[in-house]
C-alpha positions in Angstrom: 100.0 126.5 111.4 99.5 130.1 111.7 99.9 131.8 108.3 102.8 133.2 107.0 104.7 135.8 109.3 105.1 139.9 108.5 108.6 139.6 109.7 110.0 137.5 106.9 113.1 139.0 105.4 114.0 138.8 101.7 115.6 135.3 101.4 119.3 135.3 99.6 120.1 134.0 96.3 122.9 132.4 95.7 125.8 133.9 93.7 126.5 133.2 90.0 123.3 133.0 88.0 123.2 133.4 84.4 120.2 135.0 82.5 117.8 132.2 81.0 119.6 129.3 82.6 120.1 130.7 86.5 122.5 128.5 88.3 122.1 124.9 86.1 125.4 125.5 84.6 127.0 125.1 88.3 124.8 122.4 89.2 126.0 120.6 86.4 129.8 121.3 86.3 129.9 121.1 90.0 127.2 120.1 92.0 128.5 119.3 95.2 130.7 122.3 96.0 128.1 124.4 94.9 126.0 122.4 97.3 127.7 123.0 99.9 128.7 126.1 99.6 125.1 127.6 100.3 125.5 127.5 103.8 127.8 130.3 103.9 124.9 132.8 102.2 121.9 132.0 105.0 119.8 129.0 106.5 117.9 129.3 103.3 119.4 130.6 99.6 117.7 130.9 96.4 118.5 129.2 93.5 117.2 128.9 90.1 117.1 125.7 88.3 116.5 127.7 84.3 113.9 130.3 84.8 112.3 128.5 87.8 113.1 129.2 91.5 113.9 126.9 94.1 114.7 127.1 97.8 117.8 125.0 99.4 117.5 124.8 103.1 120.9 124.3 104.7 120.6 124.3 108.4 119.4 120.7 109.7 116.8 121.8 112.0 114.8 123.6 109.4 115.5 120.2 107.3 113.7 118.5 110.0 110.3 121.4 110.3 110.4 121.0 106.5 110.3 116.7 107.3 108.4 116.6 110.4 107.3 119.3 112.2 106.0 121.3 109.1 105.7 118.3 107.1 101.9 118.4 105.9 103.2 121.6 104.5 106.0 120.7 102.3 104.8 117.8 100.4 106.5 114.8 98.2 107.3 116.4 95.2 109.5 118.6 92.9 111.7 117.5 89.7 113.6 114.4 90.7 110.3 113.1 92.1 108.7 113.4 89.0 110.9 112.4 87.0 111.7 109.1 89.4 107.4 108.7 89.4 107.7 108.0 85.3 110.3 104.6 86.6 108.2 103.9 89.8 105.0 104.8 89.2 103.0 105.0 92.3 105.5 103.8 95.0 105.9 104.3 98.2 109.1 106.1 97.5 106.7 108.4 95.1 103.3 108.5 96.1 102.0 111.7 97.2 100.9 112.3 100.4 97.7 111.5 101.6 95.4 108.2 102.3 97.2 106.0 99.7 101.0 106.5 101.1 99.6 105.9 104.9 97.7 103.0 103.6 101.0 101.1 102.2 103.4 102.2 104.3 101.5 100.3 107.1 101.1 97.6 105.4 105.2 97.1 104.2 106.4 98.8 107.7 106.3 95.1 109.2 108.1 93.8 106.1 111.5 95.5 107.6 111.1 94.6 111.3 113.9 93.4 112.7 112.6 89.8 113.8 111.4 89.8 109.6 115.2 90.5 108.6 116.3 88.1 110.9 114.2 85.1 109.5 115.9 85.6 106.3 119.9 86.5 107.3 120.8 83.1 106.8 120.0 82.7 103.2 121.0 86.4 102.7 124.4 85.4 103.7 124.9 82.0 102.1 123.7 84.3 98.9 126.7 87.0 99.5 129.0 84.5 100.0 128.3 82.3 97.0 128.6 86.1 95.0 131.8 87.2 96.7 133.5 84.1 96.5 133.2 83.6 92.5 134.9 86.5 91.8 138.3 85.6 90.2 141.8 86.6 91.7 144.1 89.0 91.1 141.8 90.2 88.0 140.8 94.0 88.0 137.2 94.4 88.2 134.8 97.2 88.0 133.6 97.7 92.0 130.6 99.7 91.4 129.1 97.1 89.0 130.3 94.2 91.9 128.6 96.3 94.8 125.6 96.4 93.1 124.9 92.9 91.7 125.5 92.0 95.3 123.5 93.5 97.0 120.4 92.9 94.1 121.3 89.4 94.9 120.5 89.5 98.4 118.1 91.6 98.5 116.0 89.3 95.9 116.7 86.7 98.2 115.3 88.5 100.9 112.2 90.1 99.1 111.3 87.4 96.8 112.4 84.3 98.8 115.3 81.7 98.6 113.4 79.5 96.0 112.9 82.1 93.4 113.9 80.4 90.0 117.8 81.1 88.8 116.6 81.9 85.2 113.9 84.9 87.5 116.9 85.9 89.1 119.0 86.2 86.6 116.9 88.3 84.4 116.8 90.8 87.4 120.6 91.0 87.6 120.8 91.7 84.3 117.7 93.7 83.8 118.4 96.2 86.8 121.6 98.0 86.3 120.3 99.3 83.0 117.3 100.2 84.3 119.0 101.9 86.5 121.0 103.6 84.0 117.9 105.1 82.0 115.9 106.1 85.4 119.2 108.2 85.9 119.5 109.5 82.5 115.4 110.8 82.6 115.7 112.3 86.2 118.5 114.7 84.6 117.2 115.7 81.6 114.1 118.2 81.0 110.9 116.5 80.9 110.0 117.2 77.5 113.1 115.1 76.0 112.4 112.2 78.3 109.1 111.6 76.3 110.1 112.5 72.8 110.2 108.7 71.1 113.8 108.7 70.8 115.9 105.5 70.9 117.3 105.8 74.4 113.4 106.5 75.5 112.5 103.5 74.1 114.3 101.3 75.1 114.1 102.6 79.2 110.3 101.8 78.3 110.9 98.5 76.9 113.1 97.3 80.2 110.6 98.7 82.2 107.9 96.9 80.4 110.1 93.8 80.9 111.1 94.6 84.6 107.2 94.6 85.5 106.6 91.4 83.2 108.9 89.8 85.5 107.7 91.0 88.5 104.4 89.6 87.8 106.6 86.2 86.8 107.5 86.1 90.4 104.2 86.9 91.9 102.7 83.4 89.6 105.6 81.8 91.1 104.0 82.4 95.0 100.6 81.9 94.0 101.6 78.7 92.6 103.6 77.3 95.7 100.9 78.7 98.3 100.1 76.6 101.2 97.5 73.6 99.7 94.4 73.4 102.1 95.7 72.7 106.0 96.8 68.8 106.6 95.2 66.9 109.4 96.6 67.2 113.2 97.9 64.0 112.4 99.9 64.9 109.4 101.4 68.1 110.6 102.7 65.4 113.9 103.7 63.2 111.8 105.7 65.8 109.8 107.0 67.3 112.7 108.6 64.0 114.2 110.3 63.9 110.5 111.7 67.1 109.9 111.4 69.1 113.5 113.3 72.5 111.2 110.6 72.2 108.2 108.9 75.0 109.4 111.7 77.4 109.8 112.7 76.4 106.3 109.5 77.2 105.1 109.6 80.5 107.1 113.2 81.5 105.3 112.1 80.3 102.1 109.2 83.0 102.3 110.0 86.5 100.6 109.9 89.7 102.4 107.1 90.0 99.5 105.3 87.8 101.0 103.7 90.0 103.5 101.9 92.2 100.5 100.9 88.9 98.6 98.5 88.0 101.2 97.2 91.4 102.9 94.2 91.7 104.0 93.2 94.5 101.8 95.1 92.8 98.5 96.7 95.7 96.1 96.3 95.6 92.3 98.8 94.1 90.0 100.2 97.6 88.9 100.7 98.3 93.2 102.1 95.2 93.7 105.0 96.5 90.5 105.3 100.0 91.5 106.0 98.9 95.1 108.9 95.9 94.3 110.2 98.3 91.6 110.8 101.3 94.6 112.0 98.2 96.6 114.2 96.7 94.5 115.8 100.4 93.3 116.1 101.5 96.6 118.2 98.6 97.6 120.3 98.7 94.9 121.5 102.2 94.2 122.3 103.7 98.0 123.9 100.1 99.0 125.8 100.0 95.9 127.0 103.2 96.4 127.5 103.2 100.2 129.8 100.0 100.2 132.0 100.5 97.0 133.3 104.2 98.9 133.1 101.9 101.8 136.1 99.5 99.7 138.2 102.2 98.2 138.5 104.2 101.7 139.4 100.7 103.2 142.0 100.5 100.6 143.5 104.2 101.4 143.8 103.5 105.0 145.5 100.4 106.5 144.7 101.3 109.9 141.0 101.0 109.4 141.3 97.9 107.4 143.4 95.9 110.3 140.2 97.3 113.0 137.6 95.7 110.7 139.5 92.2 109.9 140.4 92.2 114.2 137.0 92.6 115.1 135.8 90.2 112.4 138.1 87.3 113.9 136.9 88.5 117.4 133.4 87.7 116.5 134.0 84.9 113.9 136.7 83.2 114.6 137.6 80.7 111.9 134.1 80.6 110.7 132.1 82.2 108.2 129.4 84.7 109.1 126.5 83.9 110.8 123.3 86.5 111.1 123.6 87.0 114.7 127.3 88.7 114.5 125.9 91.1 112.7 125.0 93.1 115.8 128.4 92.7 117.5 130.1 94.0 114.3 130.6 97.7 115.6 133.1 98.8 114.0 131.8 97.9 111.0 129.1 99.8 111.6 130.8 103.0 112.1 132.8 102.5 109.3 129.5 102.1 106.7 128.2 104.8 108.7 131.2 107.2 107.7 130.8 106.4 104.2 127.7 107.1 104.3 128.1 110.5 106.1 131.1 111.5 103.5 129.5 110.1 100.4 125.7 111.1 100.6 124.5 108.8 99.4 121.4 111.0 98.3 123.1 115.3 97.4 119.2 117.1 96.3 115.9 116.1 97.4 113.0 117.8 96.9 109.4 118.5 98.2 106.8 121.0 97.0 105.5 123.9 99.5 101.6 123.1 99.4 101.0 127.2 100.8 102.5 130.3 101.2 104.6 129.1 104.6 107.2 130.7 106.5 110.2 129.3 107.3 113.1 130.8 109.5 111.9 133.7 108.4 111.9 133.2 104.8 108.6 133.0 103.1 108.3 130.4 100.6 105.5 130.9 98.2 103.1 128.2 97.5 104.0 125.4 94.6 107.5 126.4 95.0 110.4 123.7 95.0 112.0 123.2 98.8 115.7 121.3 98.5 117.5 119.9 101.2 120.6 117.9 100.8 121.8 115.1 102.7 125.3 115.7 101.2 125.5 119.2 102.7 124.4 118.7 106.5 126.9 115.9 106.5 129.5 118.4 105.0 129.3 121.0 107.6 132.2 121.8 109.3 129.6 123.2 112.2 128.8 120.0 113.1 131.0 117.4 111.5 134.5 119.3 112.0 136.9 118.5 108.7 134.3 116.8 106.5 136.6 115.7 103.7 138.2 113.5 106.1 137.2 109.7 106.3 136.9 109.3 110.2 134.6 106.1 111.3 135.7 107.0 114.8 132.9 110.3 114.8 130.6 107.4 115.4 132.1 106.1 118.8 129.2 107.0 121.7 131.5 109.6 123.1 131.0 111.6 119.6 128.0 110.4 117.9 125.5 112.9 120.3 126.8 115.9 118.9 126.4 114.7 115.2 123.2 113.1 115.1 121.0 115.9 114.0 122.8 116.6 111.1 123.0 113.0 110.0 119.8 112.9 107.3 120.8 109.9 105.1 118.2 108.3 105.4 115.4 111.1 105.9 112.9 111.8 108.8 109.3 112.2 109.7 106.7 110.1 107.7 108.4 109.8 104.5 111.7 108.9 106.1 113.4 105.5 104.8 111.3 102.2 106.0 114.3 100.0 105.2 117.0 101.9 107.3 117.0 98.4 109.4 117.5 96.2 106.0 120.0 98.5 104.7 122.5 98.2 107.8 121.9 94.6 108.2 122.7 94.0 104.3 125.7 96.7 104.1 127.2 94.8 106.9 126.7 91.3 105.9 128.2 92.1 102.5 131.0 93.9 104.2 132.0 91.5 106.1 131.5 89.0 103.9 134.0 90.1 101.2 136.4 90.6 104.1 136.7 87.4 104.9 136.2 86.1 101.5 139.4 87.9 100.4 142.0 88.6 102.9 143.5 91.4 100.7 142.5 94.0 97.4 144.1 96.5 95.8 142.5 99.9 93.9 143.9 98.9 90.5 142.4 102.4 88.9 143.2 106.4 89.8 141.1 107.4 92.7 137.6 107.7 92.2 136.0 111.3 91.4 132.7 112.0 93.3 129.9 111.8 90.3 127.0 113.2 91.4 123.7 111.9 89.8 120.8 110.3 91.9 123.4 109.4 93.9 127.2 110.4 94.5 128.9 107.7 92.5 132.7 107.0 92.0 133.4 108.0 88.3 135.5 104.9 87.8 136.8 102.0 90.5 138.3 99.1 89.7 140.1 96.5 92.3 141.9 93.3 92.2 141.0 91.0 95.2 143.2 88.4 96.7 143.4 85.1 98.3 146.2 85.2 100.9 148.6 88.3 101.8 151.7 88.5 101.6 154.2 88.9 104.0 155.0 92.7 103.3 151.1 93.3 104.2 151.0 91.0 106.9 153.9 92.8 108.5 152.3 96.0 107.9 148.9 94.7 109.6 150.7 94.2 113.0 152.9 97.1 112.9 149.7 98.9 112.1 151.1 100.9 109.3 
């Protein structure tokens, strides 16, 4: 990269700052208009987060120099990384750049292949389904919570394996939301209070301790049911004849984890945490999030809601979900896509400008803070025209070209998202899963405010989900109102 151009012009800040604290005050009352709003003021705006400067890029292909072209130049880092490393350690999610990140992204990339996911749908979906369908009728409940204990429940099927022991499990379902909780509460707050020994500090520390306790529970738990040394060619006949399907048992039964267990080039104990505690996070927060906007949008608009249950029967029929509708799903698709687009997930990441580097003409100075924001690409009228609006039809092929290189959900270049695959193949399972679980629900709260935290959460959503319909809705299904 040639060095930094004489033509830079002086880069704009944005309005509104106040002496000592800059623009923190509007970043907490109101993130995500504030947000968005940069991208009237230039392709890049200063901002200052307290006395310290930061640079927001807001036009998508200087996102993408910052994330692939120029990537060796703005590197993994800035507050919420740091503050997210202190939960994670040395994940992939975390890990700077360099030989270790390369290292162990290779080695989990094959973990979320498609023909990987595929093994385990089946017991991912018999896992959703048992969730879904304990939920009691007609009884408010809160959907955020829901969203997320699903989706922890399936993916610890699908990282950890069918077989992992119910009281292993259910440590994990209970352990994770408030982990969750306390990561939040240390990414938002200045680094000095997040290691004073204050209750709250604590006891983040002790769930963490306990998280990788159990984490190292579950690794004993493979070690103990590897493979004993190979049976004769006579046995594994003999076997066969029996039980022609033991081996693709076997093969479900196996964890995602699996695949780091027994790499060639083993990682320590404290990798092996650090990388199932960014696994596990990942999965939990952003699908979560993504499919309980994905429920109260269904509830606000009937017309989507008759789409999704049509194309489900068109696929399904009278049966219940099998892994390989998935793919045929398409609507589905665009509507998880949409909330997706409208709700974030992810509004501020950062990385850190490793030199003086020019970009669009602004010069950013070495060590400096780069932010670019998922939330406001997919919030720009230029390319996604009334952005407020829940539209899953954006995504038809006809539309989608035009949009695409605004749509940054999931990242780009080498540090972009290695479970996109999982994620749609788990969004869409749960989806329609609960769908045909429960041929009706009702919001039974006010409609959710955005809350914007690591992700853009719904301040409160509670619905009531129900067995049957009734004739009013059914009526309203075919008239399509």
């Amino acid at each position: 990269m040639s060095a930094p151009a004489s033509s830079t012009s002086p880069t704009p800040t944005a309005p509104g700052a106040l002496p000592l604290i800059g623009h923190a005050l509007q970043l907490a009352r109101r993130p995500l208009p504030f947000m968005t709003s940069l991208h009237e003021h230039g392709t890049v705006v200063r901002i200052r987060i307290g006395p310290t400067p930061a640079f927001v890029v807001t036009d998508p292909a200087l996102t993408r120099k910052v994330l692939v072209t120029d990537s060796a130049h703005f590197v993994k880092g800035g507050k919420i990384i740091d503050a997210l490393r202190m939960f994670f350690g040395d994940g992939l999610a975390t890990v700077a750049d360099g030989d270790t990140h390369l290292r162990n992204r290779r080695l989990i990339q094959p973990m979320f292949n498609k023909a990987h996911i595929a093994d385990r749908g089946a017991a991912m979906i018999d896992q959703v389904q048992d969730v879904v369908r304990a939920w009691p009728a007609a009884v408010p409940r809160d959907v955020y919570a829901d969203m997320n204990e699903v989706a922890l429940s399936a993916f610890l099927v699908a990282l950890f394996g069918a077989d992992l022991p119910e009281h292993l499990e259910g440590e994990f379902v209970t352990l994770m939301p408030e982990i969750m909780k306390g990561a939040i509460r240390q990414t938002i707050l200045p680094p000095w209070i997040a290691r004073l020994p204050l209750p709250a500090n604590r006891a983040h520390a002790d769930r963490v301790a306990r998280l990788r306790a159990l984490i190292d529970q579950t690794i004993d738990h493979h070690a103990e049911r590897s493979p004993s040394p190979a049976p004769s060619a006579d046995a594994v006949s003999a076997d066969a004849e029996r039980c022609p399907h033991a081996e693709a048992r076997t093969k479900d039964q196996d964890g995602l984890f699996k695949t780091l267990l027994t790499a060639e080039e083993p990682l320590t104990r404290q990798q092996l945490q650090d990388e199932a505690i960014t696994l596990l996070t990942g999965a939990i927060e952003t699908t979560g999030t993504t499919l309980a906007w994905t429920l109260y949008e269904i509830t606000q608009h009937d017309e989507i809601q008759r789409r999704l249950r049509e194309e489900l029967t068109t696929v399904c029929g009278d049966r219940p979900l099998r892994y390989d509708d998935v793919a045929q799903l398409h609507y589905a698709r665009q509507v998880l896509q949409e909330a997706i687009r409208k709700y974030g997930p992810a509004w501020m990441v950062t990385r850190t400008a490793a030199r003086d580097i020019d970009l669009g003409g602004h010069l950013i100075p070495e060590g400096a803070d780069v932010v670019w924001s998922p939330y406001l690409h997919q919030h720009d009228a230029r390319y996604f025209p009334d952005p407020d609006t829940f539209d899953p039809d954006r995504w038809t092929a006809e539309r989608t070209p035009a949009a695409r290189g605004s749509f940054l959900a999931f990242g780009d270049g080498r540090r972009k998202c290695i479970g996109e695959n999982f994620a749609w193949a788990e969004l869409q399972i749960i989806l329609a899963s609960i769908l045909q679980a429960w041929p009706r629900f009702t919001l039974t709260s006010h409609p959710p405010r955005t809350q914007a935290v690591v992700t853009v959460k719904p301040d409160t959503l509670t619905m009531a989900y129900h067995p049957q319909t009734t004739p009013m809705s059914q009526a309203s299904a075919r008239s399509g109102t």
